[in-house]
N, C-alpha and C positions, 0 to 999 in steps of 0.2 A: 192129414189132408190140408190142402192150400186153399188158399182167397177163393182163388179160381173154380178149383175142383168143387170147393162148399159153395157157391155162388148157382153152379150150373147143375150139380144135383138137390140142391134145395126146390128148384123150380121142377126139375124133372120126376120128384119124389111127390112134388104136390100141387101138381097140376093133372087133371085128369085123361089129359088128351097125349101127354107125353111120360106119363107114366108107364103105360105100354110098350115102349122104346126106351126103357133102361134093360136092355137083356144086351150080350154076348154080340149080335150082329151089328150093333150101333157104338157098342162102347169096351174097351179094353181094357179096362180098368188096371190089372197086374203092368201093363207098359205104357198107361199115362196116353191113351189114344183114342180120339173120337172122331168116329167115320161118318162127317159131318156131307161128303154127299150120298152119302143111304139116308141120313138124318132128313137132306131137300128131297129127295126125289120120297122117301114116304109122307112127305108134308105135303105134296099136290094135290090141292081140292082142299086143303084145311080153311078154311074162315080166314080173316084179316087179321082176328086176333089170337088165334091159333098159331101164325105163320111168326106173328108178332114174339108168343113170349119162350118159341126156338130160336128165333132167330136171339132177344137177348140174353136167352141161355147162352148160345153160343158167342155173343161179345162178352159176355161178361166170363168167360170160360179164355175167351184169346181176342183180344183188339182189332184182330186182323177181320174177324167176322162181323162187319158193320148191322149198326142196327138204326135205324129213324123214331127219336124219342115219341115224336108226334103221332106216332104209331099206336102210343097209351090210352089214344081218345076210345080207341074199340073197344077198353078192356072193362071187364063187369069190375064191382067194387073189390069181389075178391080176387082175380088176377092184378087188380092194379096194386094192390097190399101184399100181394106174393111176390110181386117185380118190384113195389119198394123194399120189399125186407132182402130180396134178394140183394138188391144195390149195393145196400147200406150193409150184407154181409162181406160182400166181393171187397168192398173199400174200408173196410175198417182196420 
């Protein structure tokens, strides 16, 4: 498994809100694909900071999916230590 892949299921494995979306209709794991808008359109009505640590699953998973660092003020103590370890996973 890559940066990437470990970055973005690290978050999804332990956050509680998107744990529930690691199954077969979100992610394809055998071809390296993530159906990133089932991923938006199931996030509608999530909190700010909900929205916030898909959306930096999803950059730190591919670049092309931007995320607003300033986005971290919503986060409780433990998503902001799940999105630092994530970082510091994706970039090392």
């Amino acid at each position: 498994m890559d940066r990437h892949w470990g970055a973005l299921l690290y978050i999804f494995k332990n956050n509680g809100r998107l744990t529930p979306l690691l199954t077969t209709r979100y992610f394809d794991l055998d071809n390296g694909i993530v159906h990133i808008r089932k991923l938006r359109e199931a996030s509608k009505g999530w909190t700010q900071a909900e929205k916030f640590m898909l959306d930096l699953a999803l950059h730190l998973f591919n670049q092309h999916n931007k995320v607003n660092l300033s986005d971290m003020d919503s986060l409780d103590s433990y998503n902001t230590n799940l999105a630092i370890e994530a970082i510091r996973i994706r970039f090392q």
